[in-house]
C-alpha positions as CSV (number, residue, x, y, z in Angstrom):
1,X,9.8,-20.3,0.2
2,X,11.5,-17.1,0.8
3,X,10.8,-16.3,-3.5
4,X,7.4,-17.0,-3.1
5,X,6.5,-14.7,-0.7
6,X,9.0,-12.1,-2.6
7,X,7.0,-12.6,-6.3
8,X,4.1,-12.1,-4.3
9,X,5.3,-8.4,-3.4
10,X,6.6,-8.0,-6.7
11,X,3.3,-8.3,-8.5
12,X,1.9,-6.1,-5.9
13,X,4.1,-3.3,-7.0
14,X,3.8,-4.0,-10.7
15,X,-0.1,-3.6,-10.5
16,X,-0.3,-0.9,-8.7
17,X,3.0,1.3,-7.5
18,X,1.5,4.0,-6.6
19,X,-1.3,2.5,-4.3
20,X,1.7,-0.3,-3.0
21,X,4.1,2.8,-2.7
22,X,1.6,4.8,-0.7
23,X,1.1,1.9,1.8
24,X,4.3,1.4,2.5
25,X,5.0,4.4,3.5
26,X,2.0,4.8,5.7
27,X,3.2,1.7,7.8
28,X,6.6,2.9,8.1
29,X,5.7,6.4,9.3
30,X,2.8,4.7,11.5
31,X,-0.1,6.6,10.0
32,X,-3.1,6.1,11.5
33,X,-5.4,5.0,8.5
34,X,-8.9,6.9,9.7
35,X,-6.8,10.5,10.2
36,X,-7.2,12.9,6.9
37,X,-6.0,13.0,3.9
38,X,-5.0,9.4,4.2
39,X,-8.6,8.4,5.0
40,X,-9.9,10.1,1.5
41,X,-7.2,8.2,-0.6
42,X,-8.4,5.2,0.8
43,X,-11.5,5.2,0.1
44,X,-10.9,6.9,-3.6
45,X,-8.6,4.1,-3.8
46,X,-11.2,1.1,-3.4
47,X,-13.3,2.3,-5.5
């Protein structure tokens, strides 16, 4: 179970480091997601 959930992350990262990368940090450093510059790179990113 534990491998599923680890693959999962895995092709995340494959896909798209920079955008998984870029997450990650956010949530570790607690950024709040509607605060600039992270706000513009969202939205750049969903596009």
């Amino acid at each position: 179970m534990f491998l599923t959930e680890l693959s999962f992350i895995c092709n995340e990262i494959s896909r798209q480091p920079i955008a998984f990368l870029g997450g990650f940090f956010a949530g570790i450093l607690k950024l709040d997601e509607n605060d600039e510059p992270l706000a513009s790179w969202l939205k750049s990113e969903k596009k």
